[in-house]
C-alpha positions in Angstrom: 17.5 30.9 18.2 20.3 28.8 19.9 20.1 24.9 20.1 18.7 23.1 23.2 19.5 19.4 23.2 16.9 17.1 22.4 16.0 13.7 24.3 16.7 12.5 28.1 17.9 15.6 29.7 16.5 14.6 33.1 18.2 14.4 35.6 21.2 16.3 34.4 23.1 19.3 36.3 22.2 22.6 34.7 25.8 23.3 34.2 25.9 19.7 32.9 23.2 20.9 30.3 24.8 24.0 29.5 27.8 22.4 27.9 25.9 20.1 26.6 24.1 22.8 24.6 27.3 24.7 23.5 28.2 21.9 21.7 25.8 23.4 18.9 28.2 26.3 18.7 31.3 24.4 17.4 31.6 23.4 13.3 32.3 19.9 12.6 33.9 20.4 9.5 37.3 18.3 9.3 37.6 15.8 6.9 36.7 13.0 9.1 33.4 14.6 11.1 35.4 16.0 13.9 38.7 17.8 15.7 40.5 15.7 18.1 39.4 18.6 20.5 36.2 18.2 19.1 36.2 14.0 20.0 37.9 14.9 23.4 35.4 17.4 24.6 32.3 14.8 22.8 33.7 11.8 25.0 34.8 13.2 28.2 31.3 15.3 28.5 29.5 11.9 27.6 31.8 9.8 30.1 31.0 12.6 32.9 27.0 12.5 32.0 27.1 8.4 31.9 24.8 8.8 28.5 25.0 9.2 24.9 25.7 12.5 23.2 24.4 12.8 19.6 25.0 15.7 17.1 23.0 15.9 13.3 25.3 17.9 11.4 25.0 19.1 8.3 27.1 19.2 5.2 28.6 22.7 6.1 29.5 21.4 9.9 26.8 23.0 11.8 24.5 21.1 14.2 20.9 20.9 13.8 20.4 18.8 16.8 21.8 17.8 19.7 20.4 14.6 21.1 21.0 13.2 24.9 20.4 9.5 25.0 20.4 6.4 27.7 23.8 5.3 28.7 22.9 2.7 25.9 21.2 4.2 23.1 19.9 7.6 21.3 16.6 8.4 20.1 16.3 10.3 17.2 13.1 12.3 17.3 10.8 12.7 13.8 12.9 14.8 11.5 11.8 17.1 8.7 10.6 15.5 5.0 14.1 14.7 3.6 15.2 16.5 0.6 13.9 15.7 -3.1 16.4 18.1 -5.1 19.3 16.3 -4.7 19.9 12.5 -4.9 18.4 10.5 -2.3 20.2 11.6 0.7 19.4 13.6 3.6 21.9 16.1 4.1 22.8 15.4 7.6 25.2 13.0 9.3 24.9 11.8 12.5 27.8 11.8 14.8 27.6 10.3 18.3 29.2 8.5 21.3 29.2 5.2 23.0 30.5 5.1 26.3 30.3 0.7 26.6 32.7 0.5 24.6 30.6 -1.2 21.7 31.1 0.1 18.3 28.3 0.8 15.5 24.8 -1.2 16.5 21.9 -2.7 14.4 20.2 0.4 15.7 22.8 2.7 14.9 22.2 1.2 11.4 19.2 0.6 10.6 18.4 4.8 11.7 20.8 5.2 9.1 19.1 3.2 6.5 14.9 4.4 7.6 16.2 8.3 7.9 18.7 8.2 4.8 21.5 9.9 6.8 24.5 10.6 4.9 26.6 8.7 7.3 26.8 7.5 10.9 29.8 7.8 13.6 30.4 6.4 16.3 33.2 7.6 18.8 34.1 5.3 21.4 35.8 6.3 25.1 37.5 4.1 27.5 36.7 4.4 31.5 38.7 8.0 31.9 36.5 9.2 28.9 39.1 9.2 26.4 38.8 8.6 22.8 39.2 5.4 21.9 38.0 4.2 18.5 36.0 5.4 15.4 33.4 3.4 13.0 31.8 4.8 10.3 28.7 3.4 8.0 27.6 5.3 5.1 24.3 4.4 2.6 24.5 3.1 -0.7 23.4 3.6 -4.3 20.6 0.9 -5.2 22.8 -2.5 -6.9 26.4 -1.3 -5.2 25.6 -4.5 -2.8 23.8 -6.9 -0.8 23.3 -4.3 2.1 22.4 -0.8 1.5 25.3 0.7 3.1 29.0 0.4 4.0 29.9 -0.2 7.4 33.9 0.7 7.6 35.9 -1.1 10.4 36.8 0.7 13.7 40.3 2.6 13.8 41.8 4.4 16.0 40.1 7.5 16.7 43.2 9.7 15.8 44.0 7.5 12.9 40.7 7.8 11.0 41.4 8.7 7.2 38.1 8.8 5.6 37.1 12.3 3.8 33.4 12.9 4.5 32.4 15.5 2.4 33.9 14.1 -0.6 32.6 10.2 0.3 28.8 12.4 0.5 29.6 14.2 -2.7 30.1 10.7 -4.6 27.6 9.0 -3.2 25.6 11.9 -4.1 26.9 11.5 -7.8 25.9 7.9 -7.7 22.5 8.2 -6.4 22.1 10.9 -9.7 23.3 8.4 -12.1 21.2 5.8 -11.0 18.0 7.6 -11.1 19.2 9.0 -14.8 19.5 5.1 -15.8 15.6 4.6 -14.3 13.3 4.3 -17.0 11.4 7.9 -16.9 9.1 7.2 -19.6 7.0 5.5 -17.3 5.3 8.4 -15.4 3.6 5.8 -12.6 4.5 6.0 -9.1 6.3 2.5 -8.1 5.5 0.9 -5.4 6.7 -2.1 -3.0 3.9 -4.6 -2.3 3.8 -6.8 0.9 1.8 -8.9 2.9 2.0 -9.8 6.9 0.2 -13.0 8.0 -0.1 -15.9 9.7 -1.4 -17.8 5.9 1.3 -19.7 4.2 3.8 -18.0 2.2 2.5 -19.8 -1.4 -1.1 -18.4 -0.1 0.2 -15.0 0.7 2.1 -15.0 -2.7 -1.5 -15.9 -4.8 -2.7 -13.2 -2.8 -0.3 -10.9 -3.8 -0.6 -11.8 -7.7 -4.2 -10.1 -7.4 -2.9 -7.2 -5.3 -0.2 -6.6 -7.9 -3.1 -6.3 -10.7 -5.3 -4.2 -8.4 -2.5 -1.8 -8.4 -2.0 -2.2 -12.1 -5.5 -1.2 -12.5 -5.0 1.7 -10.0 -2.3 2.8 -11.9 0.8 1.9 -9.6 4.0 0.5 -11.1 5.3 -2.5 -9.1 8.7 -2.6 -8.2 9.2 -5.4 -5.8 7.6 -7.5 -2.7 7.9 -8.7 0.6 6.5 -11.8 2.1 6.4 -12.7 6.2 4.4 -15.2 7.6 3.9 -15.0 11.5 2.2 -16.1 14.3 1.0 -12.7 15.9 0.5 -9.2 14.0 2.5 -6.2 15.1 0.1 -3.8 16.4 2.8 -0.6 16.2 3.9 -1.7 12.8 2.3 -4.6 11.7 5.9 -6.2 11.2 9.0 -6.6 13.5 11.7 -3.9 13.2 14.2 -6.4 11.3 11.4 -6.8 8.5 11.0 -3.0 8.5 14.6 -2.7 7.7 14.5 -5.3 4.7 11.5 -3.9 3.6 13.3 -0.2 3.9 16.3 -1.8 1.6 13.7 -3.0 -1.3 12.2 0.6 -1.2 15.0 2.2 -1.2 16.9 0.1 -4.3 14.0 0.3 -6.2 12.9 4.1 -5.3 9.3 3.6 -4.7 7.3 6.1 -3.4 4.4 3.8 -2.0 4.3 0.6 0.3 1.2 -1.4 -0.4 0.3 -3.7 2.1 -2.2 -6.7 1.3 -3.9 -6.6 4.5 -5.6 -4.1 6.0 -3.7 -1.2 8.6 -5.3 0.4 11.5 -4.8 4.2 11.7 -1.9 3.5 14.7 0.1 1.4 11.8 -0.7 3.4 9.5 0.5 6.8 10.8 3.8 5.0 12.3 4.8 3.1 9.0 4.2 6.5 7.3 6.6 8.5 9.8 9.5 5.6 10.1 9.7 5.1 6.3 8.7 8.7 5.1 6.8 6.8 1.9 3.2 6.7 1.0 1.1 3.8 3.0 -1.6 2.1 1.7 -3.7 -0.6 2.2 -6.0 -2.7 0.2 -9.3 -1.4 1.2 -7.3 2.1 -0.1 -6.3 0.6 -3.1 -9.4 -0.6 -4.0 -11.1 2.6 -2.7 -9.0 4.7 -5.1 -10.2 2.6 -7.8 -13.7 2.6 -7.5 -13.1 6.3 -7.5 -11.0 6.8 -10.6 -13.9 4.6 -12.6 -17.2 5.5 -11.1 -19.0 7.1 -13.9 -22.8 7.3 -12.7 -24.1 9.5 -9.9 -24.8 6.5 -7.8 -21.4 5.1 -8.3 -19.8 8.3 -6.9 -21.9 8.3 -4.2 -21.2 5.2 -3.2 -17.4 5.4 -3.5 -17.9 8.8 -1.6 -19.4 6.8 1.4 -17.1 4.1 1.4 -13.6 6.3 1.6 -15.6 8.5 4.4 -16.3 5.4 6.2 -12.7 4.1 5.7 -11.3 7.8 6.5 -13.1 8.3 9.7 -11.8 6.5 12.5 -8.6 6.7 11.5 -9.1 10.5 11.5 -6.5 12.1 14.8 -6.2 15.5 13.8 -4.3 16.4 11.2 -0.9 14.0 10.9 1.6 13.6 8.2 0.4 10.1 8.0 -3.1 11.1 6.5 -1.5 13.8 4.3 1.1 11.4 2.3 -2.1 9.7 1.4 -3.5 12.6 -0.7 -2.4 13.3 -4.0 -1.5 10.3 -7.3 -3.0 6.5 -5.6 -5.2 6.8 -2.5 -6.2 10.9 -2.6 -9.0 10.5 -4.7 -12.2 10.7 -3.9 -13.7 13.3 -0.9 -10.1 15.0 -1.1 -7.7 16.5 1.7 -10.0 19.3 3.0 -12.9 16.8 3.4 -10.7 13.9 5.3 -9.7 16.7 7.8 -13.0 18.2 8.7 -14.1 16.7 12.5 -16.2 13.4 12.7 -19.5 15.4 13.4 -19.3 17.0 9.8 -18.3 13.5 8.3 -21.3 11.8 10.4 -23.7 14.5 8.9 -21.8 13.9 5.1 -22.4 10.0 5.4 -26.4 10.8 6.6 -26.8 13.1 3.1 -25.0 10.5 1.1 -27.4 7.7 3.1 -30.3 9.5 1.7 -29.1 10.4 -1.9 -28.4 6.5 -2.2 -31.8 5.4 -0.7 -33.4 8.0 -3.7 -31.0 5.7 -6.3 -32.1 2.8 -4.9 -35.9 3.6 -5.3 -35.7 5.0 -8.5 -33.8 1.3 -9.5 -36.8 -0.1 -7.4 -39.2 1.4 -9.7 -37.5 0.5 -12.9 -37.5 -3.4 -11.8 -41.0 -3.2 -10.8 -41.6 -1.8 -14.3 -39.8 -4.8 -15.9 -41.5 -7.4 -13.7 -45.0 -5.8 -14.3 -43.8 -6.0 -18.2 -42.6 -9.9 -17.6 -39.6 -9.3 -19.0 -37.2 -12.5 -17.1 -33.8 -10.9 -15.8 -30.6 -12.6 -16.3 -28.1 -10.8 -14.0 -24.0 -12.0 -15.2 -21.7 -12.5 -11.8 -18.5 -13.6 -11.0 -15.2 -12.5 -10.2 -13.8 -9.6 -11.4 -11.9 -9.8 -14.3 -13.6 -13.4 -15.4 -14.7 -11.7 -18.7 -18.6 -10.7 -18.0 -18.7 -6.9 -19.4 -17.2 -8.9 -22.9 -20.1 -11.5 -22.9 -22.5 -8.6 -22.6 -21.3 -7.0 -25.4 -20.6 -10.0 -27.7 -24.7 -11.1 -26.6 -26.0 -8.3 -27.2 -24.0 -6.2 -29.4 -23.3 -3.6 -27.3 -20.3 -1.4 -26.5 -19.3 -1.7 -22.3 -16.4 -1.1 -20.9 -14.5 -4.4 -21.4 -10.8 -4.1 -20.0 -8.1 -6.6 -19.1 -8.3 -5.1 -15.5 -9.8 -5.8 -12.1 -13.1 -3.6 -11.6 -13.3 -2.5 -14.9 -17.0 -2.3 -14.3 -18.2 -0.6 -11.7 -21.9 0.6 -12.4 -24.7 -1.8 -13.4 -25.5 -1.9 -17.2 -29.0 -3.4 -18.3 -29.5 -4.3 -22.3 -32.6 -5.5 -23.5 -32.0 -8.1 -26.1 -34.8 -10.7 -28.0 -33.4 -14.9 -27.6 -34.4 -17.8 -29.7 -37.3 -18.7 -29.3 -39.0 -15.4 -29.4 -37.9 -14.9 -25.6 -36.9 -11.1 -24.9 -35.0 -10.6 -21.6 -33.2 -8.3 -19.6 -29.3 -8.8 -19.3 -27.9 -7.3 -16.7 -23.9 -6.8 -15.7 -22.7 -5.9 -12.6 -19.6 -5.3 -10.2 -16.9 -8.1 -10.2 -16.7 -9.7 -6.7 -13.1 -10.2 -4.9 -12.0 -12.1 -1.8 -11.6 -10.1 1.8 -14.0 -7.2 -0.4 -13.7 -3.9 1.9 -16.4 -3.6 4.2 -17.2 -0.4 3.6 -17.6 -1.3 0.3 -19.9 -4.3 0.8 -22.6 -2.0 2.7 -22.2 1.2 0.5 -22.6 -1.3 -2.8 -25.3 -2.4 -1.4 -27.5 -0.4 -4.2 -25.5 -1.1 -7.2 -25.7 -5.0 -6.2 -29.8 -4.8 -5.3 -30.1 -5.6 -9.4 -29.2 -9.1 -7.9 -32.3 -9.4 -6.3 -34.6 -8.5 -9.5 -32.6 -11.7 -11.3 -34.4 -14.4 -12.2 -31.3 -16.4 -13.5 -27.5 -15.3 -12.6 -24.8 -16.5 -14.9 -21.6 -16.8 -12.5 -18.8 -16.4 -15.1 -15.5 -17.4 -14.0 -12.2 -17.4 -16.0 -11.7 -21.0 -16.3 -8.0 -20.7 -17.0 -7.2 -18.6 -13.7 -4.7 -21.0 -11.8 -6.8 -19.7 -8.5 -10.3 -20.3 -10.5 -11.8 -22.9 -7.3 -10.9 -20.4 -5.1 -12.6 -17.9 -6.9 -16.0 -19.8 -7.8 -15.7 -20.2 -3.8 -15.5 -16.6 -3.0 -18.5 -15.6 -5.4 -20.4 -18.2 -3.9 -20.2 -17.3 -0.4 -20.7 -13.9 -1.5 -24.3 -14.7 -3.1 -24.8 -16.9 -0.1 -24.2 -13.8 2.5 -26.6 -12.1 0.1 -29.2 -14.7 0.2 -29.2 -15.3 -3.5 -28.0 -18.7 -3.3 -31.0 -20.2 -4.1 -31.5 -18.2 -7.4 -31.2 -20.6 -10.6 -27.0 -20.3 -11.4 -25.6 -21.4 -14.3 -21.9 -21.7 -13.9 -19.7 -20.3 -17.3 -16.5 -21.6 -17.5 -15.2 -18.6 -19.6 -11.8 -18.2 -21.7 -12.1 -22.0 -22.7 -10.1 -21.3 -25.7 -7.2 -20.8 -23.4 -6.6 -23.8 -22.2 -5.1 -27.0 -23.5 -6.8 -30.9 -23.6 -6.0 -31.8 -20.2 -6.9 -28.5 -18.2 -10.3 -28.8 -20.0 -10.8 -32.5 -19.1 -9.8 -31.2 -15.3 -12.2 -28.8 -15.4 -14.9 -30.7 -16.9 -14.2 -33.3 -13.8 -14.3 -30.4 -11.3 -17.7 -28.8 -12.6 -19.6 -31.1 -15.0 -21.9 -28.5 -14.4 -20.8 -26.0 -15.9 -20.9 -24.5 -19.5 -17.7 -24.3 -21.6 -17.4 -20.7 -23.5 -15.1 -18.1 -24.5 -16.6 -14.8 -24.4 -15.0 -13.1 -27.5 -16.2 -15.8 -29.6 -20.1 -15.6 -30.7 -19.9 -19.2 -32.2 -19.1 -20.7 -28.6 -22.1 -19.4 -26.9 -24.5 -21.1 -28.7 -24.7 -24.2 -26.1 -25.0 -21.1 -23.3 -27.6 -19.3 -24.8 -29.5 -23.0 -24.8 -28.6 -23.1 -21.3 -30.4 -19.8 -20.2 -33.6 -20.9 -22.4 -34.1 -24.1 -20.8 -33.6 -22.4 -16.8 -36.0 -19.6 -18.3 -38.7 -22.2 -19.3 -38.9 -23.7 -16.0 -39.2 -20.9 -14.0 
């Protein structure tokens, strides 16, 4: 089927558009991207038309797409998924005109850069519609420079000497030997972090610390990040066009496959930062979605996860886009999977009512067990805190036992209960739970809701923090106003200030300043809990 061009066509003569569509049966296979009949007939049709002419060629000369513009610029519609075979590049070039006489633009560049062209041209034509000058830009290989592409001075159009096809086949070459010099022992997908907002940019940096072990634990190798502080959020793509392109440069030198943002994206960003940059989008309410999925172990766990991502999937559900299916598959598909995110909002609405019910079962059967212990007068101590603060390794080092204890953000997802006997003769139920974290999905906070009910059973809750976290305030802060919005403030706390043993004289003396309250401890050590272990006797023997 024969070409039709692409883009404004309005207003244009039909034989006006019938030239314009022959263009698509000429081959633009010269050396430099065109025949001087080939540059007379581009220019003098554009001139006559008073807009720009635009022509995606490929590498053996043919056009794929023939693009009408304003008399100032050319949109380039959503193209196909670029190629993955070979190198990086996407097997077309774009050559088009200017009739203003202004040679390549930021635009003209940074389309280049977001739809990994092999090149851009740019003929120029004076008033009569004559050539008159010729620009090219081409990308390049990740490290050849500060910008990701080569932007060659305008020459005379008839004096251009640049060979195309062999400047592709190089940079082709290049783009191979810098991916055979990538480490591929390391099987993870990389990814670019970055946050957007109007906190300062030491605040957004903290912030992005946590995000980069959240993707550790989801199993995401980070590559690089980008930090922009502003006054007023982008609601088409969160950031400004100019950002875009820097963050577009990052990606593309360090090959990621994801962008993970800190904050969260509505569906609109979503979908639009999935199209412009062609990469996998995720959030942090994904991110911490797809973990809760990849370590729920319980049958109330995975119901709650399930809930969550459905709740998080739904309104950001508009049919079936490219945008929702670049987040299935590796970080951010697990969970309900690609044929559930698709099914209409009805089926979803009657999926979350099931779950609702399954959960309200769990929670009943939980009810009855902590009736059982209260009837028995058994006291409950339930460990809190941030995640990662150490509180699955002081349950096993109290009581012996063998939890899940990693160096990783929710490495506990599920509640685990041990009954163990103190001094004293005093038997009591320890109880861990789910880390807390700051700006905590809200999907999450309501479908959790049953896993963090063994909060409400506690008698005493031992907030663990890791006392040699450079951001420990904020995170005693966080937990707080967490057990606050959960009404448990007013439950007897005793504050551990875990991994003592890692700091030195005087970040101990600050912290024992800062919270003279609070007990000194390192969880991996059984000798050090001693003065804890007093601590929980004494809160027990004045309940």
């Amino acid at each position: 089927m024969a070409l039709k061009a692409k883009g404004n066509t309005q207003g244009l003569k039909p034989s006006e558009l019938k030239r314009v569509n022959r263009l698509a049966d000429r081959r633009y296979s010269d050396p430099c991207g065109f025949s001087n009949e080939q540059a007379r007939e581009l220019t003098f049709l554009s001139r006559e038309i008073g807009r720009q002419i635009g022509l995606l060629v490929n590498r053996q000369g043919r056009p794929e797409m023939i693009l009408v513009g304003d008399p100032g610029s050319i949109y380039i519609p959503e193209l196909p998924r670029a190629r993955q075979s070979e190198g990086r590049l996407r097997g077309l070039r774009l050559l088009h005109t200017h009739i203003s006489g202004e040679h390549l633009s930021e635009e003209d560049l940074m389309d280049m850069v977001f739809l990994r062209l092999d090149s851009v041209t740019v003929l120029t034509c004076d008033q009569q519609g004559e050539p008159d000058s010729v620009q090219y830009a081409y990308l390049l290989p990740p490290g050849a420079g500060e910008k990701p592409y080569e932007q060659l001075p305008p020459v005379r159009w008839d004096r251009a000497e640049i060979d195309l096809p062999a400047q592709i086949r190089a940079l082709e070459d290049e783009f191979r030997r810098a991916d055979r010099t990538r480490d591929t022992s390391d099987k993870r997908e990389r990814a670019i972090m970055v946050s957007v907002s109007p906190d300062s940019k030491s605040a957004q940096e903290r912030s992005l610390d946590e995000l980069a072990d959240l993707a550790d634990t989801a199993g995401l190798k980070v590559e690089g990040r980008l930090v922009q502080r502003i006054r007023q959020v982008n609601p088409k793509f969160i950031m400004g066009k100019g950002k875009l392109a820097e963050l577009e440069v990052l990606a593309l030198q360090a090959d990621a496959e994801v962008i993970l943002f800190d904050q969260e994206l509505s569906a609109a960003q979503m979908r639009n930062l999935a199209r412009l940059t062609e990469r996998k989008i995720l959030d942090r309410t994904q991110l911490i979605l797809d973990i809760f999925a990849q370590h729920a172990t319980t049958k109330a766990g995975k119901l709650q996860v399930e809930m969550a991502q459905l709740k998080y999937t739904m309104p950001r559900l508009v049919g079936k886009n490219r945008a929702m299916s670049r987040l299935m598959g590796g970080i951010g598909g697990r969970g309900p999977g690609e044929t559930k995110l698709e099914i209409d909002r009805r089926r979803i609405k009657d999926k979350l009512t099931k779950l609702g019910d399954e959960l309200k079962k769990v929670s009943r059967q939980r009810g009855f067990t902590r009736e059982q212990r209260a009837s028995a007068g058994v006291p409950v101590v339930s460990l809190v805190g941030y995640t990662n603060a150490g509180k699955s390794t002081l349950l096993n080092t109290l009581t012996n036992s063998g939890v899940l204890a990693e160096d990783k953000l929710f490495a506990t997802l599920d509640p685990t209960s041990r009954r163990i006997r103190f001094p004293r003769e005093q038997e009591l139920i320890l109880t861990d739970t789910v880390g807390f974290i700051r700006h905590l999905p809200k999907e999450l906070k309501e479908a959790f809701r049953a896993t963090l009910e063994e909060l409400e059973a506690a008698d005493v809750l031992l907030h663990v923090c890791d006392a040699s976290h450079p951001e420990v305030e904020e995170h005693i802060t966080a937990v707080n106003r967490i057990l606050e919005d959960m009404e448990l403030h007013e439950v007897v706390q005793i504050l551990v200030l875990n991994k003592w043993d890692r700091l030195d004289e005087e970040q101990r003396e600050l912290m024992k300043n800062s919270y003279p309250q609070g007990i000194p401890a390192s969880a991996v050590e059984r000798r050090s809990l001693n003065t804890l272990v007093d601590a929980i006797m004494d809160a027990l023997d004045k309940l």
